[in-house]
N, CA, C and O atoms as a CHARMM CRD file, in Angstrom:
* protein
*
  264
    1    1 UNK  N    -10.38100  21.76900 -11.31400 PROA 1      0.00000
    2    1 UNK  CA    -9.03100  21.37500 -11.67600 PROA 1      0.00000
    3    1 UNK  C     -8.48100  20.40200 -10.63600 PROA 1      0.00000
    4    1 UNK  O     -8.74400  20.45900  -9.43500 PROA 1      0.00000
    5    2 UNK  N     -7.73600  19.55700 -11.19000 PROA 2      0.00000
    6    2 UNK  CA    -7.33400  18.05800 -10.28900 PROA 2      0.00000
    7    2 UNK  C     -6.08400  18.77100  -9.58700 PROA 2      0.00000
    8    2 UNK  O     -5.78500  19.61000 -10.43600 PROA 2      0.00000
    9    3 UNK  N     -5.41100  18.88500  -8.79900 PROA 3      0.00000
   10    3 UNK  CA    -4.61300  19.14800  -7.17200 PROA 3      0.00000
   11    3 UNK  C     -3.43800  17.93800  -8.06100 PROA 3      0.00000
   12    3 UNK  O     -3.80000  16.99100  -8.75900 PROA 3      0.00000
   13    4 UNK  N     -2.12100  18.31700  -7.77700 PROA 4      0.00000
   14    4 UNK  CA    -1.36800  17.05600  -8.01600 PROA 4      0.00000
   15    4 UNK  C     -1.46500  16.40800  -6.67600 PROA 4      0.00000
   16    4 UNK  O     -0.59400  15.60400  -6.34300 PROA 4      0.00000
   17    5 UNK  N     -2.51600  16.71400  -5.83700 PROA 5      0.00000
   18    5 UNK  CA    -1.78000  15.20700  -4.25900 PROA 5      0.00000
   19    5 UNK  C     -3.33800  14.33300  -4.86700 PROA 5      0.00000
   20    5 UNK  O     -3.53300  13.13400  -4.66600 PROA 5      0.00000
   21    6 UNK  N     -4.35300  15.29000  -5.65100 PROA 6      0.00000
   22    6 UNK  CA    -5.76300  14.03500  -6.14500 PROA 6      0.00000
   23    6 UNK  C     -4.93300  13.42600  -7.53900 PROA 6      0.00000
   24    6 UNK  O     -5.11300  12.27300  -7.93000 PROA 6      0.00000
   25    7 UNK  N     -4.34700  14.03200  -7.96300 PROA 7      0.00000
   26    7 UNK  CA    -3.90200  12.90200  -9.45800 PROA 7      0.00000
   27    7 UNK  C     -2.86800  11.90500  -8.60700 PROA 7      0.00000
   28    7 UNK  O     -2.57000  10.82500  -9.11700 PROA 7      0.00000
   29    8 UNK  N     -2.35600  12.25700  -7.38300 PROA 8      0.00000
   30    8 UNK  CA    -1.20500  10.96900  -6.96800 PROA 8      0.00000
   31    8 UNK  C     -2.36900  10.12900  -6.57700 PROA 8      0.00000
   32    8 UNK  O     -2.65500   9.08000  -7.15500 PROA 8      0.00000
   33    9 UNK  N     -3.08500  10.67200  -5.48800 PROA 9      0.00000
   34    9 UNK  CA    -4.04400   9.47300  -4.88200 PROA 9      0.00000
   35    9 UNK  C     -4.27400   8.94300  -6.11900 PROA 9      0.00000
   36    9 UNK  O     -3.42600   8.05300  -6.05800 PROA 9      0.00000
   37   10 UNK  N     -4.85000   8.78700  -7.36300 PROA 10     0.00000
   38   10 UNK  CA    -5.79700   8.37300  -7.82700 PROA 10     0.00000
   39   10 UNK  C     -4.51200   7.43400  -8.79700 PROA 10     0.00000
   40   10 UNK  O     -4.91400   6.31400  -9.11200 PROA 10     0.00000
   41   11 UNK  N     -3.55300   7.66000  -9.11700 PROA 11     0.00000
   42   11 UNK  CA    -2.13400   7.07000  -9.40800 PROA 11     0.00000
   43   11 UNK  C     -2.58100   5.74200  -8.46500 PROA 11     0.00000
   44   11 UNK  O     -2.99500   4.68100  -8.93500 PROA 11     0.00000
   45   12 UNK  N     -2.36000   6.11200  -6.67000 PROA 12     0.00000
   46   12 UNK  CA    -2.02700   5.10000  -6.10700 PROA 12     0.00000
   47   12 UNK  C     -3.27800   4.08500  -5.69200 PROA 12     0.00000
   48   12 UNK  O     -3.15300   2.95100  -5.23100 PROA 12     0.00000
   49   13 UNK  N     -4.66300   4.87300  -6.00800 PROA 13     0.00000
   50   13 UNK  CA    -5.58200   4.02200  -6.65300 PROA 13     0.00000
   51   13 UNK  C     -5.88800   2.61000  -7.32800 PROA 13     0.00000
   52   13 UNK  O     -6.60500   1.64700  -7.05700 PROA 13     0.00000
   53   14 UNK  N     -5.04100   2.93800  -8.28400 PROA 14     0.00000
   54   14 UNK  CA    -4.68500   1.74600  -9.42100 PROA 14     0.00000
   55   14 UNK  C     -4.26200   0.67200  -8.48600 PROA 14     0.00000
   56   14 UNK  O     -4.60200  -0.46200  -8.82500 PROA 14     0.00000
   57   15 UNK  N     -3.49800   0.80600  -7.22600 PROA 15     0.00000
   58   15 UNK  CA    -3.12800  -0.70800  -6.80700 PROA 15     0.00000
   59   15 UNK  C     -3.77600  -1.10700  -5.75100 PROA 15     0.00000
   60   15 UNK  O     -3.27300  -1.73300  -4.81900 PROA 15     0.00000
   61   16 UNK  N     -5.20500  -0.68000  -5.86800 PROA 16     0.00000
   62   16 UNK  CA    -5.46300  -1.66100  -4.92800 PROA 16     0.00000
   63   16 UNK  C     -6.00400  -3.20100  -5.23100 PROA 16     0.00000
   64   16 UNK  O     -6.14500  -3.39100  -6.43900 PROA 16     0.00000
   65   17 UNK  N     -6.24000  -4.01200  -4.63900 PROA 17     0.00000
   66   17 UNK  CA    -5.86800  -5.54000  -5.10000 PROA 17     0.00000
   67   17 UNK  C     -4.97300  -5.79100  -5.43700 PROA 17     0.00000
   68   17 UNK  O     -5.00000  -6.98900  -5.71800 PROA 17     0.00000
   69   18 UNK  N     -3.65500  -5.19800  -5.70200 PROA 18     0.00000
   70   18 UNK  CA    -2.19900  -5.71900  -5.84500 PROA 18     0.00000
   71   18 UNK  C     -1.61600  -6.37700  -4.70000 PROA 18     0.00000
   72   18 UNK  O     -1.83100  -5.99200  -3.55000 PROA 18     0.00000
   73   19 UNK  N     -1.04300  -7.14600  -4.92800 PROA 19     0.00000
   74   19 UNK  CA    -0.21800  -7.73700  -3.43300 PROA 19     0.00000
   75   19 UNK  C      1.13200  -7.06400  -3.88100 PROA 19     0.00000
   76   19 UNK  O      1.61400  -6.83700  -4.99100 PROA 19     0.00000
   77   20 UNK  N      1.64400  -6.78300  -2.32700 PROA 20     0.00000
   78   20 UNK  CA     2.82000  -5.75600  -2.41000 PROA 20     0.00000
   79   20 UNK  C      3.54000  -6.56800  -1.29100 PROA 20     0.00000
   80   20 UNK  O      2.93200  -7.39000  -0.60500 PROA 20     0.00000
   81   21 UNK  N      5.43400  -6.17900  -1.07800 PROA 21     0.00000
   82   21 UNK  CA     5.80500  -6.30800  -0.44600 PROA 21     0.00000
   83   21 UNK  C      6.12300  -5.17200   0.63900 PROA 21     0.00000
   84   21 UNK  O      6.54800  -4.02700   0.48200 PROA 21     0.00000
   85   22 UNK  N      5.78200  -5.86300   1.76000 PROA 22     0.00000
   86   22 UNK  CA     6.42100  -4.93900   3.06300 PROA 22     0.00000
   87   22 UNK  C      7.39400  -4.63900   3.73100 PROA 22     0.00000
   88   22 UNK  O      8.04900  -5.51900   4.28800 PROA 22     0.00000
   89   23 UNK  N      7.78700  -3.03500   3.85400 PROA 23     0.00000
   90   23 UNK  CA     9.31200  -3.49900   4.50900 PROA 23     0.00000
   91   23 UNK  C      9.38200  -2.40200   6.01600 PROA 23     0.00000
   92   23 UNK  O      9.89400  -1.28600   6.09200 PROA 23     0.00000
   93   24 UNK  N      8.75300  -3.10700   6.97800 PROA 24     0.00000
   94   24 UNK  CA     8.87700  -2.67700   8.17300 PROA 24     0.00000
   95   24 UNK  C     10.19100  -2.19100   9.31000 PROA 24     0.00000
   96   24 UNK  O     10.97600  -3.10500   9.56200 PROA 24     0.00000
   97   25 UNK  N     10.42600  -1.06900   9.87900 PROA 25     0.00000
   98   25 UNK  CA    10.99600  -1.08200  10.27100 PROA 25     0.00000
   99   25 UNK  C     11.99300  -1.78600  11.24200 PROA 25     0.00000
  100   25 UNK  O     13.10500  -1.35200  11.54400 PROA 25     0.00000
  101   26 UNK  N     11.36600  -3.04800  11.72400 PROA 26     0.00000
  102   26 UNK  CA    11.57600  -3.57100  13.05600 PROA 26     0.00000
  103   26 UNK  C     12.05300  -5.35800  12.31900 PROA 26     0.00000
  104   26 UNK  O     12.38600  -6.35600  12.95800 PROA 26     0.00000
  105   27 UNK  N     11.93300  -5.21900  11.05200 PROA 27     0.00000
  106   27 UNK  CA    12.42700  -6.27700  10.15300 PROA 27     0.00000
  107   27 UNK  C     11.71100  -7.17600   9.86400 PROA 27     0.00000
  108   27 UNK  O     12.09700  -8.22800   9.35400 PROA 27     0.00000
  109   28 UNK  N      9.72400  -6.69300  10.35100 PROA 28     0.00000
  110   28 UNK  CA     9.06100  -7.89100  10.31600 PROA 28     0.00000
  111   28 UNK  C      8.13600  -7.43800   8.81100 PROA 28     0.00000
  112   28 UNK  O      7.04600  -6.88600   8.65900 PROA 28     0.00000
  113   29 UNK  N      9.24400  -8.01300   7.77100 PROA 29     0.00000
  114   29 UNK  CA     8.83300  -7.76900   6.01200 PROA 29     0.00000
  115   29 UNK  C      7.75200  -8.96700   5.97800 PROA 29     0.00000
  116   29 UNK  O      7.72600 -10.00600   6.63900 PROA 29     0.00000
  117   30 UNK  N      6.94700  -8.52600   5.07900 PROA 30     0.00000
  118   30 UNK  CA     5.49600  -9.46100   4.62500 PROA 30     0.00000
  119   30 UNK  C      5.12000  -8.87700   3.62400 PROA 30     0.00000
  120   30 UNK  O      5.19800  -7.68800   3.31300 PROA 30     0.00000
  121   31 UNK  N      4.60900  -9.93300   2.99700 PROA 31     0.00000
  122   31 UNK  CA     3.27500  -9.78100   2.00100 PROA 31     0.00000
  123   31 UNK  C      2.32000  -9.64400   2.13700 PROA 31     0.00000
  124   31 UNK  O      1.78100 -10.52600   2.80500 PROA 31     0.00000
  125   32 UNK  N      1.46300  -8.55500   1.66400 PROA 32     0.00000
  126   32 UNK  CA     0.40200  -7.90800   1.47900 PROA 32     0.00000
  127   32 UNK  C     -0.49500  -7.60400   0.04800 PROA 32     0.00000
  128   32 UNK  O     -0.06500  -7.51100  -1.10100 PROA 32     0.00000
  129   33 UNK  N     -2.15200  -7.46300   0.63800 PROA 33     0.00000
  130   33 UNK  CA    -2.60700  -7.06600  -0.88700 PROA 33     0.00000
  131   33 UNK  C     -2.86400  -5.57800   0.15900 PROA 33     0.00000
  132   33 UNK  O     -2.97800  -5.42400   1.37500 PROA 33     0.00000
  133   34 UNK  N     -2.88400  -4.44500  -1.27300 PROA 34     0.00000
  134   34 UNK  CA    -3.28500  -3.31200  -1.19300 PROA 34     0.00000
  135   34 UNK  C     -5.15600  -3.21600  -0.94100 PROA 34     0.00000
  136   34 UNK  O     -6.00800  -3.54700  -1.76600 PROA 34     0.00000
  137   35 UNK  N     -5.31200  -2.83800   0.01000 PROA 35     0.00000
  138   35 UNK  CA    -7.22100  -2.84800   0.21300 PROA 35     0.00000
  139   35 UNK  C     -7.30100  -1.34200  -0.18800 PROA 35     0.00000
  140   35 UNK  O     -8.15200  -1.33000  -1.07800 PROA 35     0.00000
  141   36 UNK  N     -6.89300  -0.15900  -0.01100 PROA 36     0.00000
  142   36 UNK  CA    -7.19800   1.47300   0.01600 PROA 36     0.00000
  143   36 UNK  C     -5.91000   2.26000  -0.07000 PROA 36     0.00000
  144   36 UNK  O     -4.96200   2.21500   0.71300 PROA 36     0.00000
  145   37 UNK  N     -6.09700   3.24600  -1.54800 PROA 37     0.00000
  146   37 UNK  CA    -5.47800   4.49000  -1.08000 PROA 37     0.00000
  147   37 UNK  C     -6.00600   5.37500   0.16700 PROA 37     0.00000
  148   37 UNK  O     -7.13900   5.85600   0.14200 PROA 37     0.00000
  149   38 UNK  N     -5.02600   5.58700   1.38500 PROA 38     0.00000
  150   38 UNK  CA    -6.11800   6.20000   2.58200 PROA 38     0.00000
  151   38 UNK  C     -5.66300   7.86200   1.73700 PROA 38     0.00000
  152   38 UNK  O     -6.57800   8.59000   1.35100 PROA 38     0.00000
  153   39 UNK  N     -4.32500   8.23800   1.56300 PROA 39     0.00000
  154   39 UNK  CA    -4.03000   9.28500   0.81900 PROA 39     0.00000
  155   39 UNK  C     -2.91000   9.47800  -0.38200 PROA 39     0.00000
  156   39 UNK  O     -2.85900   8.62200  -1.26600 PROA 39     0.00000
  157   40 UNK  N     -2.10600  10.49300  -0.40400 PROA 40     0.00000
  158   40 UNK  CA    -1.43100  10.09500  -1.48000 PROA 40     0.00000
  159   40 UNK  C      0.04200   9.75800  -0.95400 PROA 40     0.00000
  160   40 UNK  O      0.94900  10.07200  -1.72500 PROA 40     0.00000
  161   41 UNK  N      0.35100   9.23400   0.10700 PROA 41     0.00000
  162   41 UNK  CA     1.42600   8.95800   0.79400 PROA 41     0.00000
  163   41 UNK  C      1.26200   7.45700   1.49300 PROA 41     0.00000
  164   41 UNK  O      2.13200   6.62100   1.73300 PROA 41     0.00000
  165   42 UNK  N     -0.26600   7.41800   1.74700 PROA 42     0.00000
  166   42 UNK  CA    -0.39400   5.74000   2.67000 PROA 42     0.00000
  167   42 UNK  C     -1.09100   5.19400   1.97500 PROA 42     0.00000
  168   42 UNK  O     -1.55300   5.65200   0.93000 PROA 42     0.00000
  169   43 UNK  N     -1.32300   3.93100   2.51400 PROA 43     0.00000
  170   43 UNK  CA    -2.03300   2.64700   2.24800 PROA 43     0.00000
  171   43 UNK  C     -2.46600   1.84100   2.88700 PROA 43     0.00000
  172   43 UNK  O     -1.74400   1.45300   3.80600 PROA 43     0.00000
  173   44 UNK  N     -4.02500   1.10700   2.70400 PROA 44     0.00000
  174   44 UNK  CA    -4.26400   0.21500   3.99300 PROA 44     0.00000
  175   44 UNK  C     -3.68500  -1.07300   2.93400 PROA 44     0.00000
  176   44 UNK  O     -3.83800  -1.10500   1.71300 PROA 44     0.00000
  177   45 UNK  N     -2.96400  -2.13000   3.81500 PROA 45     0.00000
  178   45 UNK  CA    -2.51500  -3.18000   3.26700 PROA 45     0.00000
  179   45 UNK  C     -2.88500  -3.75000   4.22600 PROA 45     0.00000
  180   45 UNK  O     -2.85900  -3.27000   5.35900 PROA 45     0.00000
  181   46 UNK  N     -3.41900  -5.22600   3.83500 PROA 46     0.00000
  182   46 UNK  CA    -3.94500  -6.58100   5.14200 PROA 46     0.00000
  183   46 UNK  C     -3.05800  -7.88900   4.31300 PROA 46     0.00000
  184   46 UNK  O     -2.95100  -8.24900   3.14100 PROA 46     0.00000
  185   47 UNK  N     -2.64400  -8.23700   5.31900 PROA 47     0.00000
  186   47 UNK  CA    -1.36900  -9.14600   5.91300 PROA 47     0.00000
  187   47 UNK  C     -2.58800 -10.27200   5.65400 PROA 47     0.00000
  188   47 UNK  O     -3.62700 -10.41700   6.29800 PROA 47     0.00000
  189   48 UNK  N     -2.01900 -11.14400   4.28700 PROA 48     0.00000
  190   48 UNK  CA    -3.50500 -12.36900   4.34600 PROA 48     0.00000
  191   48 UNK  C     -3.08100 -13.69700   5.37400 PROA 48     0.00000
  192   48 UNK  O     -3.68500 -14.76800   5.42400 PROA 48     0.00000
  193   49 UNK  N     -1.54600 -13.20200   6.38600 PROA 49     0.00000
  194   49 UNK  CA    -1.38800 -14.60100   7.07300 PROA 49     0.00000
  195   49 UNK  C     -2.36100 -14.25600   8.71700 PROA 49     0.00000
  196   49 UNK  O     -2.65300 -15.14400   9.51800 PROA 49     0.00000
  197   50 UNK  N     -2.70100 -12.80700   8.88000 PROA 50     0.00000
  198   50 UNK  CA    -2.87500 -12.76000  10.20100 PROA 50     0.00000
  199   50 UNK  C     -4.20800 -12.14200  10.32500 PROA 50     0.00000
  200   50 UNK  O     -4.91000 -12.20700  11.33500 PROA 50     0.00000
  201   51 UNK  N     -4.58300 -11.38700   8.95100 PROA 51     0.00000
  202   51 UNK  CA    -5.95300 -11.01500   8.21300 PROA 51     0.00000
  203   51 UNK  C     -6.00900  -9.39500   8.57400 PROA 51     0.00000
  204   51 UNK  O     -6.91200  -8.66000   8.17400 PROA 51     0.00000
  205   52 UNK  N     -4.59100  -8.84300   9.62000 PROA 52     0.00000
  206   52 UNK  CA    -4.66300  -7.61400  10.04000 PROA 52     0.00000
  207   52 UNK  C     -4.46500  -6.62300   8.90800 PROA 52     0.00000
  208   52 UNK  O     -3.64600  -6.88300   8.02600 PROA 52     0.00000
  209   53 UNK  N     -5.18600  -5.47600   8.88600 PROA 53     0.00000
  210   53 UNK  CA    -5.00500  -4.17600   8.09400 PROA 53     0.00000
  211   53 UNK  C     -3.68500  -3.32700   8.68500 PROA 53     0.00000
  212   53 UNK  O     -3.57100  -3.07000   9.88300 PROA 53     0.00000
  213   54 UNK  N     -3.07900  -3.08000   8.05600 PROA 54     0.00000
  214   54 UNK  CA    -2.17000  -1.84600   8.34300 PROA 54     0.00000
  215   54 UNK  C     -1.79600  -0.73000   7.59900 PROA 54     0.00000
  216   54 UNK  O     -1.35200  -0.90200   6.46400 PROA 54     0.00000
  217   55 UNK  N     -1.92600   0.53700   8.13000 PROA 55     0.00000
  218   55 UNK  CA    -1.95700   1.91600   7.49300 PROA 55     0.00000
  219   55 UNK  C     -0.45200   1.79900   7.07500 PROA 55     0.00000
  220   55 UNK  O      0.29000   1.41200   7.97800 PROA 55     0.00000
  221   56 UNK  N      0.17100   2.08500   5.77000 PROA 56     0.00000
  222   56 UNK  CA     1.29100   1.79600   5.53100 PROA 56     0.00000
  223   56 UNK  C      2.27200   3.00600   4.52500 PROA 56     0.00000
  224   56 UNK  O      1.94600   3.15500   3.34700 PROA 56     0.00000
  225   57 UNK  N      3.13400   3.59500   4.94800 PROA 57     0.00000
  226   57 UNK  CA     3.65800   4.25600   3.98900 PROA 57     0.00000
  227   57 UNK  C      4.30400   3.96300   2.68200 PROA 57     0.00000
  228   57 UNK  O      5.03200   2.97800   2.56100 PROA 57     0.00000
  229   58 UNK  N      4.03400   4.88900   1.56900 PROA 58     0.00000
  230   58 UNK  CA     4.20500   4.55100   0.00500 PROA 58     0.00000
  231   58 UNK  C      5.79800   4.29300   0.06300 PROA 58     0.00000
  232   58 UNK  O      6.51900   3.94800  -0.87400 PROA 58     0.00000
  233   59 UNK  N      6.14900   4.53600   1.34200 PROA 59     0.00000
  234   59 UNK  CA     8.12600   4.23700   0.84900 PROA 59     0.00000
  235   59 UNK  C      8.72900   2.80500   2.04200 PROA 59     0.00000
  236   59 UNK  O      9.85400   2.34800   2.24300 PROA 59     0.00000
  237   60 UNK  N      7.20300   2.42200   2.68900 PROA 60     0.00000
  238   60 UNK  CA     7.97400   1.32700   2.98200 PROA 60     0.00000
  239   60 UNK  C      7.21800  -0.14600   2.19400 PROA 60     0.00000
  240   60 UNK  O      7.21000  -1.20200   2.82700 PROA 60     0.00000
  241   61 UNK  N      6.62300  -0.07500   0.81500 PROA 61     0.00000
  242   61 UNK  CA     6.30600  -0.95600  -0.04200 PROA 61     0.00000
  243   61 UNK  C      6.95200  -1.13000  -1.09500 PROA 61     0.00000
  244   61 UNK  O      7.89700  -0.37000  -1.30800 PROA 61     0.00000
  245   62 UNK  N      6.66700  -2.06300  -1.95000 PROA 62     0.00000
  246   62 UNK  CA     8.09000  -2.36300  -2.95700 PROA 62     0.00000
  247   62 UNK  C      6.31300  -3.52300  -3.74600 PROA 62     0.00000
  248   62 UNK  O      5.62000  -4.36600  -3.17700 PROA 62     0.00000
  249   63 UNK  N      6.24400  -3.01700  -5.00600 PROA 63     0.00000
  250   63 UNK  CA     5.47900  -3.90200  -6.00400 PROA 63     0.00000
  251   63 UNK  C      6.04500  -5.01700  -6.47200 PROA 63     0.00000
  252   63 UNK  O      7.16600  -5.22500  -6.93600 PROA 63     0.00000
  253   64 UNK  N      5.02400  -5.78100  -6.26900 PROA 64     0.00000
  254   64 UNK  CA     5.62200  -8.03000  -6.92700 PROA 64     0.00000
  255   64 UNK  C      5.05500  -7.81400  -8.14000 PROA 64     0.00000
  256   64 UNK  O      4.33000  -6.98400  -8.68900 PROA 64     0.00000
  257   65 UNK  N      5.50200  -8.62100  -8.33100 PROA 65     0.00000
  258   65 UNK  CA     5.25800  -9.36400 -10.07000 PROA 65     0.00000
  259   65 UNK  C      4.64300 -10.75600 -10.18100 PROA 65     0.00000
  260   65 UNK  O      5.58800 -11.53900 -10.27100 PROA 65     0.00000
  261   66 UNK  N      3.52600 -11.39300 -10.21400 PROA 66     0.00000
  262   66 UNK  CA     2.80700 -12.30000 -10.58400 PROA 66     0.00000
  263   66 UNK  C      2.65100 -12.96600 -11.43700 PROA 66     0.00000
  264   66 UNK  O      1.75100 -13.80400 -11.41000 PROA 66     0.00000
């Protein structure tokens, strides 16, 4: 039987290759694509201006539209 935190991961699954927006505490917001659900709360997102990965929480991203 699927756990509701494996049906979220697998929810937050679906976006990876999405480019998302970032909204950092310290005000330094960017665009990002989603590379990994790490769980059902984070995300690795890489910054395509600086090529860095960052472990990122599901409440400081916001989904674009393409």
């Amino acid at each position: 039987m699927i756990t509701q935190k494996e049906d979220k991961l697998n929810v937050n699954k679906k976006m990876i290759g999405q480019t998302v927006y970032v909204q950092e505490k310290a005000s330094n917001n960017w665009y990002g694509e989603v590379i990994d659900a790490e769980d059902y709360e984070t995300f690795l997102v890489k910054n395509p201006k600086t090529q860095e990965q960052k472990t990122v929480s599901i409440f400081d991203i916001r989904g674009c539209r393409s």
